[in-house]
GUFIZA-445224 format. One record per atom (N, C-alpha, C): x, y, z. Coordinates in steps of 0.05 Angstrom, whole numbers, plus 5000, padded with zeros to 4 digits. Each point is the difference from the previous one (the first is absolute). Example, Ala and Ser with C-alpha at 12.3 -4.5 7.8 and 13.67 -1.06 7.14 Angstrom:
<nodes>
526448865156
498250245000
501850245000
499350214986
501650245001
498550225014
</nodes>
This chain:
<nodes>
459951284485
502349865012
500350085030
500250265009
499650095028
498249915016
496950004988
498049855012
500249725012
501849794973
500249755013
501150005018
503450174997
501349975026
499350075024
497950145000
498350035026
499249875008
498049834988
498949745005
501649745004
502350044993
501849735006
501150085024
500650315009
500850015023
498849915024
497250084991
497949965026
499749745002
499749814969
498449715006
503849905019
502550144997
502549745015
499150165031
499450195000
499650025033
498249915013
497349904988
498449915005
500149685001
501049864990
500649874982
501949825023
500149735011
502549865006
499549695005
502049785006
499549814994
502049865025
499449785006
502249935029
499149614998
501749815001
499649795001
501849875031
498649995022
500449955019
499349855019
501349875022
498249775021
499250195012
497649835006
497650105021
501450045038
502149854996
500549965026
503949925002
501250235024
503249824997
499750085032
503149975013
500149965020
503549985000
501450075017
503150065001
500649675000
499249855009
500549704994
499849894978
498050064983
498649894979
502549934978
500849704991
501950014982
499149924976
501450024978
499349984976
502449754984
498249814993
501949734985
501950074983
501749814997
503150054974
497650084976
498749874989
498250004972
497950314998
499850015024
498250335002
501450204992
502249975015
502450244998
501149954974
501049794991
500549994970
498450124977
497049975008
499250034985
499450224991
499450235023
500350265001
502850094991
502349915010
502850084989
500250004973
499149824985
500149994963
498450244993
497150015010
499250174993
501250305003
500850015018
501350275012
501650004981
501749784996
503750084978
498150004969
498149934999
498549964964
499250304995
498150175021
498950234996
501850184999
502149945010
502150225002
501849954966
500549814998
501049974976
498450084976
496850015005
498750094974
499450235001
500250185019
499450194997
501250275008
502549935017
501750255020
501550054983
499750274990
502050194977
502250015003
500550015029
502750095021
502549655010
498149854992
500849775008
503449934999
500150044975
503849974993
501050304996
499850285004
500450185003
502550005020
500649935016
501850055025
501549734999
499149754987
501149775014
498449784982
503049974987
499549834979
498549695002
498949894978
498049864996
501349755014
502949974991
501449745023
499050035030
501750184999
500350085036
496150005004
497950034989
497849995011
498649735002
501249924974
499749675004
500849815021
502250105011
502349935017
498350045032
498350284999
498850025027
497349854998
498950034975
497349805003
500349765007
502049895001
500449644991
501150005033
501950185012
500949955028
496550045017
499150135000
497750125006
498349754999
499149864982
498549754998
501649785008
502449995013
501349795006
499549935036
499850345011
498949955022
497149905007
498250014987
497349805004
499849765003
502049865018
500649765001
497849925031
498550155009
498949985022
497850205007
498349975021
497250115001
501450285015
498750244993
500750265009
497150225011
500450095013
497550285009
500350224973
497950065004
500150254982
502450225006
500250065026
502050215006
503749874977
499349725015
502949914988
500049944970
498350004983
500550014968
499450224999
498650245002
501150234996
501650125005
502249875019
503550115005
500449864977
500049794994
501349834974
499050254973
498149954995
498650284973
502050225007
499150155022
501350235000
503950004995
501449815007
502449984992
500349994972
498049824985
501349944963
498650244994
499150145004
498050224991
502350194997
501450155030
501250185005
503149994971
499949714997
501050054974
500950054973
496450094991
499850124984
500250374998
501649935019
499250315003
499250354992
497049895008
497850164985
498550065037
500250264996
498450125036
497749924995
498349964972
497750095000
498549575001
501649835010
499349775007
501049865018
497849955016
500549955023
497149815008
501249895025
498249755008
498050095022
498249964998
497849985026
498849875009
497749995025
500149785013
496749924993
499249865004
497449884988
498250215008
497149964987
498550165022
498349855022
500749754996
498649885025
501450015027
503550044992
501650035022
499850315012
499850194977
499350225012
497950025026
497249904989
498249955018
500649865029
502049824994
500549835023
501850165021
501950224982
502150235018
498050125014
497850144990
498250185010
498549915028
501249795005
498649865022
501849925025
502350004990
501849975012
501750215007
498350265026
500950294991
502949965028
500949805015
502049955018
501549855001
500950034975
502249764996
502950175008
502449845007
502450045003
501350194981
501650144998
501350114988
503550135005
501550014971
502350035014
500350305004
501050075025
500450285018
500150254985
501450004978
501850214993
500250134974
499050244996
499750084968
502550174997
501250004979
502750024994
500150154980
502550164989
500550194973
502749894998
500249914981
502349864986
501150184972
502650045000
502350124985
502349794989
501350104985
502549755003
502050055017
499549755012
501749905025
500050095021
496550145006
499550205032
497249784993
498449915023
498150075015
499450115020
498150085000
499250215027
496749965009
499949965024
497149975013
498350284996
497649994986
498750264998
497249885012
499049805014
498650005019
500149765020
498949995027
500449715007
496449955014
499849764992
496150005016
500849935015
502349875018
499449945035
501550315007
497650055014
499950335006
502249995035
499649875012
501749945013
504249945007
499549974972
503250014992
501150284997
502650045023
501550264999
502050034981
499949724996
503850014980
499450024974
498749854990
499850074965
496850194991
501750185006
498250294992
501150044972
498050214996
500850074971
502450134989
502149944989
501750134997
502849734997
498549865015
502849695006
500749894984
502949994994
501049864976
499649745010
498149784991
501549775000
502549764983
500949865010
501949954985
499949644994
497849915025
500549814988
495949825008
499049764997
497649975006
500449655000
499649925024
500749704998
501949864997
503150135005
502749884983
499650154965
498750174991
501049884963
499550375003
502250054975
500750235011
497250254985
499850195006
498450124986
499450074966
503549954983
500650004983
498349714980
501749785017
499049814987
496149935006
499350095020
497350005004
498650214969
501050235002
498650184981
499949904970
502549795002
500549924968
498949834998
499449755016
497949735006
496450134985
499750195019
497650144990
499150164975
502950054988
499150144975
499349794981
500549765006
500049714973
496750035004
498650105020
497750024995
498350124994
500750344997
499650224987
499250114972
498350014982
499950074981
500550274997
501750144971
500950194996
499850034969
500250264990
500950044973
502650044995
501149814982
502549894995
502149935024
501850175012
501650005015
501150185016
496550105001
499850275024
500749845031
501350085017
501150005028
498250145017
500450324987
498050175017
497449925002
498549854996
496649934993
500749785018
502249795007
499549795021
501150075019
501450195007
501050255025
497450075012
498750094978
498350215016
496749815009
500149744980
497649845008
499849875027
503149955010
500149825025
499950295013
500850185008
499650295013
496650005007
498449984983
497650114997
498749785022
497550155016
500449895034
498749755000
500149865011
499649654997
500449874985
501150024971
501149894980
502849825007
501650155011
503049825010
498649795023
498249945022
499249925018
498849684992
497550174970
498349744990
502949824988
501550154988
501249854986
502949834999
500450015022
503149885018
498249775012
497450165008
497949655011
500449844986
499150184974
499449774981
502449774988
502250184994
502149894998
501949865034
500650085007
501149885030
498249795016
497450025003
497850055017
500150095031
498249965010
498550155019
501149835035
501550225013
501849895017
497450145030
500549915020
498950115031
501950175009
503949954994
500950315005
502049974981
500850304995
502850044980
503050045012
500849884996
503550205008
501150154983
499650305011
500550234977
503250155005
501950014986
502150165006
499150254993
500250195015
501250284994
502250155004
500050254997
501950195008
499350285017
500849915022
499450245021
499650264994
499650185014
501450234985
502150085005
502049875001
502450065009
502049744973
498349964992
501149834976
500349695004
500650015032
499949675004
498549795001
500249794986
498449784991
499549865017
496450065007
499449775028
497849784997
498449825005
498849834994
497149955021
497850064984
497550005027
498449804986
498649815019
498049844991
497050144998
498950014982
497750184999
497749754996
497550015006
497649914996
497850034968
499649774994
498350074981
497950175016
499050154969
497550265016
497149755000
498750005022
498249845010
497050194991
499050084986
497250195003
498050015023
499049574998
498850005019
501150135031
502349945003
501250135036
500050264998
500650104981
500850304993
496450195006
498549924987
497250054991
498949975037
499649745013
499249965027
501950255019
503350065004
501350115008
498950295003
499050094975
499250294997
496950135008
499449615006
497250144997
500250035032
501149865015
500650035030
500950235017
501650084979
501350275007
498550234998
498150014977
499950284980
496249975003
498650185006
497149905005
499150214967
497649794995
498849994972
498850325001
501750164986
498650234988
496650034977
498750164998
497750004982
501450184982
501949894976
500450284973
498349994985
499250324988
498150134987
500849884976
498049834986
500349974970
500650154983
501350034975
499650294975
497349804990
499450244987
497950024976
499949844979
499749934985
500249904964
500850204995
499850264997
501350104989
503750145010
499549985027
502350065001
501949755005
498149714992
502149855000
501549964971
498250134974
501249964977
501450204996
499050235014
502950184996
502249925010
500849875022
502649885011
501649824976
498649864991
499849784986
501550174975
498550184983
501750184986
501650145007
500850145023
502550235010
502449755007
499249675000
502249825003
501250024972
499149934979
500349964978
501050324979
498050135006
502650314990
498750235005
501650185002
499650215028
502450184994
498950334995
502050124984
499650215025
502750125020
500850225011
501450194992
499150225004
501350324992
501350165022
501850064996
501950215011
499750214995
497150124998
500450314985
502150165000
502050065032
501250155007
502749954978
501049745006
503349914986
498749884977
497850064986
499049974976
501549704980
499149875021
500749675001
497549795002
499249754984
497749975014
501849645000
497849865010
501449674996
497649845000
499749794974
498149904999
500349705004
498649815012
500249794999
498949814983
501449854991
497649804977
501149715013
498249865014
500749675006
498849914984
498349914977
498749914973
498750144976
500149884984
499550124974
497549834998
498049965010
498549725001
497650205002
498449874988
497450044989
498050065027
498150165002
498050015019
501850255023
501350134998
501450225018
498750334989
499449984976
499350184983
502350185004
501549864979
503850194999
499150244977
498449834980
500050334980
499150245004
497850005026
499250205016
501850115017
501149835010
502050105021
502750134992
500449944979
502650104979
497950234991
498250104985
499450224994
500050265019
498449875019
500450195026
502450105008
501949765003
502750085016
502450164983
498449974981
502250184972
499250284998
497449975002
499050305007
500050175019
499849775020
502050165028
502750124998
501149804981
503250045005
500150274993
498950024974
500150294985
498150205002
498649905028
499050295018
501350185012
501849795021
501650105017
503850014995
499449994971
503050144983
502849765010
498949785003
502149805016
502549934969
502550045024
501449954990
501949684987
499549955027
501149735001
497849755016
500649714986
497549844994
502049735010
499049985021
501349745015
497949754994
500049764980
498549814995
500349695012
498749975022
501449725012
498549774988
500549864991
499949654989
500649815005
501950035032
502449844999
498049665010
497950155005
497749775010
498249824979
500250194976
497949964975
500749684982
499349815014
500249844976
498049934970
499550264999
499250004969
496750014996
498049884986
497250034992
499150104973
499350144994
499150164972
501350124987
501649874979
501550294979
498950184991
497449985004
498050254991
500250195021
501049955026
499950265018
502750065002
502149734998
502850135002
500150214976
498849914972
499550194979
500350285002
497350065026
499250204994
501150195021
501949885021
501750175017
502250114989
500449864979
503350064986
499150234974
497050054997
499550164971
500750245012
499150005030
499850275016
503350005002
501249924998
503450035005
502250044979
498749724982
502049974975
500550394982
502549984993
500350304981
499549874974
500949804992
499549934961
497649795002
499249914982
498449754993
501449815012
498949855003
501349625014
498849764992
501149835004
498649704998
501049835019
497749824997
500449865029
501149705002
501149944960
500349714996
502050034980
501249824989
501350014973
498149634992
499749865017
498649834990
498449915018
497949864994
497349895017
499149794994
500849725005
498349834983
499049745023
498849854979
499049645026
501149824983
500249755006
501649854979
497549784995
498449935016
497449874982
496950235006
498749864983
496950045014
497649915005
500449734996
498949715002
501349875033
498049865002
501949855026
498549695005
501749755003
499049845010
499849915024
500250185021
499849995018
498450215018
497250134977
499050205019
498150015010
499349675009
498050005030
502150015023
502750074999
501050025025
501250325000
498950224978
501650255002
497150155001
500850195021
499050215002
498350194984
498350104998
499250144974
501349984970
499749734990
501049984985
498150074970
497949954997
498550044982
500550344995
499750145025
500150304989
503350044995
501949895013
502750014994
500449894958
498349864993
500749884974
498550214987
497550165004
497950174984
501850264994
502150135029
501450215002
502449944976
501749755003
500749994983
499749954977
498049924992
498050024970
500250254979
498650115025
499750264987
502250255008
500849975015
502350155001
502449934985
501449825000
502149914993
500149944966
502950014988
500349874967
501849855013
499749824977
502649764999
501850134980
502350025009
502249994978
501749784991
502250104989
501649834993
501549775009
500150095023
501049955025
498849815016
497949924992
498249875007
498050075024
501050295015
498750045023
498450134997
497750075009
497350225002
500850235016
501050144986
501150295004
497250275014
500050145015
498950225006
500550284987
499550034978
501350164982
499650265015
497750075011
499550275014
502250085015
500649945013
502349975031
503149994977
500049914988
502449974979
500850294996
497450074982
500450174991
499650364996
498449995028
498950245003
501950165021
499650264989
502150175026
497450185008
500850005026
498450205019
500550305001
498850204997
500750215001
498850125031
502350195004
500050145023
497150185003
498949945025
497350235001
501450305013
498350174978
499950255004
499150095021
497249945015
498350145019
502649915022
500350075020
500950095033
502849774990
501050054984
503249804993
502450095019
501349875008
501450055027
503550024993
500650264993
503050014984
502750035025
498949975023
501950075021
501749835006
501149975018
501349705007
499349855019
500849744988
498549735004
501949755013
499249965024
501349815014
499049725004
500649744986
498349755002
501549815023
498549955013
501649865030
498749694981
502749804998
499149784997
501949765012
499249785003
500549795017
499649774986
500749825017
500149724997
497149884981
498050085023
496550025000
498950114973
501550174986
499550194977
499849774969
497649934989
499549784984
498350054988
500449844976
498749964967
499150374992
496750055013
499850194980
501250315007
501949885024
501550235020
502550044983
500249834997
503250074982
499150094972
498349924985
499150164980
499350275001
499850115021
499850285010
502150095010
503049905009
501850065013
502050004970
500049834976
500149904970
499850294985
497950035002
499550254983
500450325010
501550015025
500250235010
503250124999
500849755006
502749915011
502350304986
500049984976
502150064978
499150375000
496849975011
499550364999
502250145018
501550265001
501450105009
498850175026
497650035003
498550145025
499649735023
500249804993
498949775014
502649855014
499349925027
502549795003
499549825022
500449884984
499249585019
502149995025
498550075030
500749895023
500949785011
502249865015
499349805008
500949695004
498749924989
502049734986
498549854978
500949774980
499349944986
497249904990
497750004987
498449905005
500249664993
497449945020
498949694999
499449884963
499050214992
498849884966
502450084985
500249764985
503050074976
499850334979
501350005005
500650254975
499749894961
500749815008
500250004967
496749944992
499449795018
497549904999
498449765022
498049944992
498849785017
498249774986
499049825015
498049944987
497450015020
497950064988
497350065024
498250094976
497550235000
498650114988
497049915012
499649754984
497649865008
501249735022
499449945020
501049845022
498749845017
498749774982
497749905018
500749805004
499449805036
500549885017
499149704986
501849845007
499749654985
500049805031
498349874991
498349895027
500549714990
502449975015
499949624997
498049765019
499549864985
496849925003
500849795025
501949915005
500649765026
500550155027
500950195001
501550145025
498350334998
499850054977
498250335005
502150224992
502449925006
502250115003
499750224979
500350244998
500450264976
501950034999
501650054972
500750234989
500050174972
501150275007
499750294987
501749884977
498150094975
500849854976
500550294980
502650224994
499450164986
499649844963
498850224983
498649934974
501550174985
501450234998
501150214986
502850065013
502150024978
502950005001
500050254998
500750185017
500350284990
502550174996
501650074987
502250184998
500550215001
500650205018
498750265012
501750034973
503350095004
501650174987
502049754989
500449994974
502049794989
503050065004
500750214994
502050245009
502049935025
497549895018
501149965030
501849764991
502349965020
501049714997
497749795017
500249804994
499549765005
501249855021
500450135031
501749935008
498549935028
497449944992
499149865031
499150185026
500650344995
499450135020
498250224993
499750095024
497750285006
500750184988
497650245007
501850234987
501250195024
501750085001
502350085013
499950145009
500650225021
499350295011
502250144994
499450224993
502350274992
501250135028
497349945019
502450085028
499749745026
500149825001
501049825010
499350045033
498349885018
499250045032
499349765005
502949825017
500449715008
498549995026
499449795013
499050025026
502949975014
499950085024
502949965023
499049905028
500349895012
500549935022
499250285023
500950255002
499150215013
496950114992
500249964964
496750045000
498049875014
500349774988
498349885015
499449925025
501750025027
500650145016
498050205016
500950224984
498850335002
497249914985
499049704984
497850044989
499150334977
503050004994
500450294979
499349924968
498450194982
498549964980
502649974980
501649914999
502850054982
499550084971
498449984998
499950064966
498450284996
497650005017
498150234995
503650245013
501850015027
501550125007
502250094971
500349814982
501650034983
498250174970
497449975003
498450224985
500550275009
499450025026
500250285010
502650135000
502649794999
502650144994
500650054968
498349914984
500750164980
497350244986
498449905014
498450294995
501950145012
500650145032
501050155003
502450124989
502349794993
502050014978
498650264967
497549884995
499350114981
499350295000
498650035026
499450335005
502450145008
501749885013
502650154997
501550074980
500349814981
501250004973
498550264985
497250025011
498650194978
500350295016
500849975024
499750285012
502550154993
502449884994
502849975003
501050184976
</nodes>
């Protein structure tokens, strides 16, 4: 049984499938009957097969958005503009783990188009604050980082942020996960285009620093002018290449990268993915054995970046942590394993073989994962880390992140930083997640296969899992560009060595 799953792992990585035009173009439109036709398909696949489908939002109310959703195909559209249409009835179901993408012929066609317009200003959004945290016309003195704005075009920031969340996918009725998506840098920019579109200048309200509300016309960011401007100014340096190898080391110290404090016997590790090809179980052996080389006390774990990858490595970070046995499901299942639609899904043959042989049908009619059901993990003995444990998590913090933030949570050495995570607490749907390629437009999307229920226990109430000490962003942080959350780790380690000196 281990063997196959080896082999099924390798033949889905190996393994992929894409039905796409040869050729698009930002003009290129697509007929009422094209887009229809892809739209049925889109609302059919989702109906036969998304576990999560009526989970959050009942079968009316989804009927209610498919049928408004197909009402607008009354006319010829670009790809960009029916995937604003997808992405709105999508964001309905609200499941993080589906979401729309853009063809891959359009991809190809972006890749070519490396100077296109863009809007100015990457932003961190709270409720009822925005604030500028970068601007690309480098030339602008006034909206530096730190600037509340208050308003963008006449429509106020409020109602702009809520316009944009109708197009947001989330698990259940997480806030923090569409907070922190439009935050994350070019994400608010692509996507106010997408929705507003694409203006030559903005009229932005702010607030001085003196609190008063003033109004500057700013420029879309131009590349091409920007790119010629610099090259006039700034004469072409020769930089020394890295290596292959020291470019894959970069490549891994991005992704996780564990520092020691010998002295304040503190270390802080980073994890941005749980994703395959980083070599985490190496890197977790090592860094555990470091820990308990150099007698460390306290274990700062950041995630707040991690949207998720392998439960086999979130697994095996938490064996090194967990004090009792654990599990990582109360249920696991797919609701078919047949499909009549799988010349348009993704690895679907190995997705039906996995569930073949992995899966029972029960009563219930669904093909259950009984392993994941039912197995508890026991804590590893070699270099096990009993000290205390600080998990920085965020918005960004998703699927197999919160199953690691899930199973730690309730230990009494451990305590969740921060703010809520992006992936639901009770559960999700994802596991196996392969991309559906509608055959008129190219158009993808992320189709999860397995309903998973971390903890039944949890309520059912649409949100993350929660932090025990709570580090909001403010208006001065970001500002000061101050780490607010890692600052709120270090005030209670210290809290803690005092408490023990005391």
């Amino acid at each position: 049984m281990r063997r196959l799953l080896i082999v099924f792992v390798v033949c889905v990585i190996a393994t992929s499938c894409g039905i796409g035009k040869s050729s698009v173009s930002a003009a290129k439109k697509y007929s009422p009957s094209q887009l229809q036709k892809d739209y049925t398909l889109y609302q059919q696949i989702l109906e036969e097969h998304h576990p999560g489908l009526y989970w959050y939002t009942s079968k009316d109310s989804m009927d209610y958005y498919f049928r408004a959703g197909k009402e607008q195909l009354t006319d010829s559209l670009t790809e960009p503009e029916f995937r604003k249409l997808l992405s709105y009835v999508t964001s309905k179901i609200s499941c993080g783990h589906t979401s729309i993408r853009a063809s891959k012929a359009w991809g190809r066609y972006s890749d070519t188009v490396k100077l296109a317009k863009m809007f100015p200003l990457s932003i961190k959004a709270w409720p009822d604050t925005m604030v500028v945290t970068a601007n690309l016309n480098r030339r602008d003195s006034i909206l530096k980082r730190g600037t509340v704005i208050t308003k963008i075009d006449g429509r106020t920031t409020v109602a702009i942020i809520d316009t944009l969340f109708e197009f947001v996918s989330t698990d259940g009725y997480n806030l923090t996960h569409k907070y922190q998506s439009l935050s994350n840098r070019g994400f608010f920019g692509s996507l106010y285009t997408s929705v507003f579109g694409l203006s030559e200048t903005y009229h932005i309200e702010y607030a001085d620093s003196a609190g008063n509300l003033k109004t500057i016309v700013v420029p879309v960011y131009d590349p091409a002018k920007d790119t010629v401007s610099r090259r006039v100014l700034r004469p072409i340096r020769q930089v020394p290449q890295p290596s292959r190898k020291e470019r894959k080391l970069q490549e891994l110290n991005n992704v996780r990268l564990l520092k020691i404090d010998t002295v304040n016997r503190t270390a802080m590790m980073d994890l941005a993915s749980f994703g395959r090809g980083y070599g985490l179980p190496q890197f977790f052996r090592h860094s555990f054995r470091a820990l308990k080389k150099n007698n460390i006390g306290h274990l700062i774990i950041d995630v707040r970046s991690n949207g998720g990858g392998s439960v086999s490595n979130s697994t095996v970070i938490s064996r090194y942590l967990a004090a009792n046995p654990f599990k990582i499901s109360d249920s696991l299942y797919a609701i078919r394993k047949k499909s009549p639609y799988q010349q348009y899904i993704q690895n679907h043959f190995w997705n039906k073989l996995f569930i073949f042989f992995f899966t029972k049908k029960h009563r219930d009619g669904f093909y259950h994962f009984g392993y994941f059901e039912k197995h508890s993990f026991k804590p590893k003995k070699a270099n096990h880390f009993g000290g205390k444990v600080y998990i920085l998590t965020g918005g960004n913090s998703f699927s197999a992140t919160t199953l690691f933030a899930s199973a730690l949570i309730n230990q009494e050495n451990v305590i969740v930083v921060g703010e809520e995570t992006g992936g639901g607490a009770y559960g999700n749907s994802a596991w196996l997640i392969p991309d559906v390629t509608l055959p008129e437009t190219g158009v993808r999307f992320r189709l999860p296969l397995f309903r998973l229920v971390i903890d039944k226990s949890v309520p059912k109430n649409g949100k993350g899992v929660q932090p025990e000490a709570p580090a909001f962003p403010t208006v001065e942080a970001i500002l000061r560009n101050k780490d607010f959350k890692v600052e709120k780790a270090m005030e209670l380690i210290q809290k803690d060595k005092e408490r023990k000196t005391n």
